[in-house]
C-alpha positions as CSV (number, residue, x, y, z in Angstrom):
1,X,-2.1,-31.9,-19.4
2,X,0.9,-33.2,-17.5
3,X,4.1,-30.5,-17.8
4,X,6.3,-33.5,-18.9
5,X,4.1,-33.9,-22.2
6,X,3.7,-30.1,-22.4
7,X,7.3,-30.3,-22.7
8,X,7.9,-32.8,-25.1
9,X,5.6,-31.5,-27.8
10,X,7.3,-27.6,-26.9
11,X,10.5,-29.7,-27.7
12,X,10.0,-31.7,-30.8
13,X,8.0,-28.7,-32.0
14,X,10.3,-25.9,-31.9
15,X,13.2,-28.0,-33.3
16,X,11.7,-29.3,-36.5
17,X,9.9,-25.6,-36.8
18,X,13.1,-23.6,-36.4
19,X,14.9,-26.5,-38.9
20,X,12.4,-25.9,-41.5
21,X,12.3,-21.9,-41.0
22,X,16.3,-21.9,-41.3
23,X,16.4,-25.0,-44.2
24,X,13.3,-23.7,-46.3
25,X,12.8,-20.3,-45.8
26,X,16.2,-18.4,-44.6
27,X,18.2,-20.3,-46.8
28,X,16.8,-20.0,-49.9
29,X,15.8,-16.5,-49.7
30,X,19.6,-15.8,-48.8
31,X,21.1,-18.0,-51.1
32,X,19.1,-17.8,-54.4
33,X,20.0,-18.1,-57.7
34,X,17.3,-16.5,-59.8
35,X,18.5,-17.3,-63.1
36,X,18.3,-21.1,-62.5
37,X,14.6,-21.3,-61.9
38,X,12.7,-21.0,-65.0
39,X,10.0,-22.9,-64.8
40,X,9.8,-24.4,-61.5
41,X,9.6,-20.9,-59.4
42,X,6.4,-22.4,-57.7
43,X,8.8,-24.8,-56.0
44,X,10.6,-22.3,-54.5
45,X,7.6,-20.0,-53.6
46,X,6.0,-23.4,-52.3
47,X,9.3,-24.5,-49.9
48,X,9.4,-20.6,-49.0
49,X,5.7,-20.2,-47.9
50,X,5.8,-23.9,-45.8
51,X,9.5,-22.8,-44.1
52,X,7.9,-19.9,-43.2
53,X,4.3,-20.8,-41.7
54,X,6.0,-24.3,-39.7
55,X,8.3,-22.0,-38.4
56,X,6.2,-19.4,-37.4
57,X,3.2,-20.9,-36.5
58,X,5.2,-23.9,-35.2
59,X,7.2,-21.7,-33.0
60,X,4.3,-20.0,-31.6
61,X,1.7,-22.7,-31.0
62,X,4.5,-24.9,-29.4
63,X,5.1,-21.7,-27.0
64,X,1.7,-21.7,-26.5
65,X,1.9,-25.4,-25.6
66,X,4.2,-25.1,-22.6
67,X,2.8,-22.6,-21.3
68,X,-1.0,-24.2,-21.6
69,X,-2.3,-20.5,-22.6
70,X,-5.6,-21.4,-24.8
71,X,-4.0,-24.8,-25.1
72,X,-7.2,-26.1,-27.4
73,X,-6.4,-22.9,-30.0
74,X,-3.2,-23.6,-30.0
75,X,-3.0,-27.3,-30.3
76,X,-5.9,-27.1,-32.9
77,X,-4.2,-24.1,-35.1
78,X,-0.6,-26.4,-34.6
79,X,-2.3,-28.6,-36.4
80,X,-3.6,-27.0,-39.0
81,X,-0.8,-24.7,-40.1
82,X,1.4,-28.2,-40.1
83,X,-0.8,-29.7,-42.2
84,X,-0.2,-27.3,-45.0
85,X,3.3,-26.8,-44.1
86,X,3.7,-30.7,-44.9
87,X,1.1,-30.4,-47.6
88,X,3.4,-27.8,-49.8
89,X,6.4,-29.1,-48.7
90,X,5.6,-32.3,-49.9
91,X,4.0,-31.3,-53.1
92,X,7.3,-29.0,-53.6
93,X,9.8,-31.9,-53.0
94,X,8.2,-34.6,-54.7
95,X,7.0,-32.5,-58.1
96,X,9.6,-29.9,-58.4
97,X,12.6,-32.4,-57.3
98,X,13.8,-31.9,-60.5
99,X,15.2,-28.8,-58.5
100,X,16.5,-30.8,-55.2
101,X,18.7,-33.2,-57.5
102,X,21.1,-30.3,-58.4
103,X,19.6,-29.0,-61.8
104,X,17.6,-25.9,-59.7
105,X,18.8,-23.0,-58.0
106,X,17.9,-23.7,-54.9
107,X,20.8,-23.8,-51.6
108,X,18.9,-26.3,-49.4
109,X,19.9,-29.9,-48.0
110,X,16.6,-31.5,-49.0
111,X,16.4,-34.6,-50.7
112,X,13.9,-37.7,-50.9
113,X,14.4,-39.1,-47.7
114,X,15.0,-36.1,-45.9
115,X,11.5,-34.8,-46.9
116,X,10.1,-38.3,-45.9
117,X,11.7,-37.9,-42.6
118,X,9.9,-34.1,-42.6
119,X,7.0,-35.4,-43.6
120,X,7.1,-38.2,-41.1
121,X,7.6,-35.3,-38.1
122,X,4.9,-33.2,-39.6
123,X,2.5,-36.3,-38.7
124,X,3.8,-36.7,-35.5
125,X,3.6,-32.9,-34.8
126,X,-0.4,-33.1,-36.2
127,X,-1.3,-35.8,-33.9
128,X,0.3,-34.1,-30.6
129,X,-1.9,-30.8,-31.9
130,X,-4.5,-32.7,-32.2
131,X,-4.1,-34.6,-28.7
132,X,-3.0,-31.3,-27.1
133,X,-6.6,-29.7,-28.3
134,X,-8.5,-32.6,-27.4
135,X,-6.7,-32.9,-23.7
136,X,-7.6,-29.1,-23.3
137,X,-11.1,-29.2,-24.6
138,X,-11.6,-32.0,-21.8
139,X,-9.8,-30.1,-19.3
140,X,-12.2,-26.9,-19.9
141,X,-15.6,-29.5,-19.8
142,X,-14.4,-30.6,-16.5
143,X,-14.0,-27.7,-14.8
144,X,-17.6,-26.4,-16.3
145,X,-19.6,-29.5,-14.8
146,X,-17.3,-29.1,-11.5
């Protein structure tokens, strides 16, 4: 795979997986308000858990990326750990946003469109992991019939 689209996955990558790491896990954690979350707490636990594993995961894999060390793993696991990070955040936005609209606890810049936006990334992000795995699988079948 060409360093110039190495690159711009490593880019887009580690900028929406540091954004979500500092937006929906940092944040809230530093900045929570326990008594205003009665019944909605899995929202929080939901946005905490999908910061956290997009940044994390994201971080890493998109590492991984630029540097094409097991670039099929890592494009295949960036997948995969963005799809539930977009899963939970999405389920979190969209059914606790009862908490988002300024009746929760919660110290985050999220709203509807913002999510969509997210969201919208997220896909993007899934199908670069998904070309970066398959790119790398036929790479590695090249140089075995070489």
């Amino acid at each position: 795979m060409d360093m110039q689209f190495r690159f711009r996955i490593f880019w887009i990558t580690a900028i929406v997986s540091v954004w979500l790491l500092i937006v929906d896990a940092i944040n809230p954690l530093a900045y929570l308000d326990a008594d205003n979350l009665d019944e909605q707490e899995w929202t929080y636990y939901f946005l905490v858990i999908s910061g956290l594993i997009m940044g994390i995961f994201g971080g890493i894999c998109a590492l991984l990326i630029l540097l094409w060390t097991a670039g099929r793993c890592a494009g295949l696991t960036l997948c995969f750990a963005t799809f539930i990070a977009a899963i939970l955040r999405i389920v979190a936005v969209t059914v606790g946003f009862r908490n988002f609209s300024g009746g929760g606890g919660f110290n985050t810049s999220s709203s509807l469109t913002t999510a969509f936006a997210i969201l919208l990334l997220q896909v993007y992000i899934i199908y670069e992991g998904w070309n970066c795995a398959s790119t790398a699988r036929k790479e590695n079948m090249q140089k075995v019939n070489a």
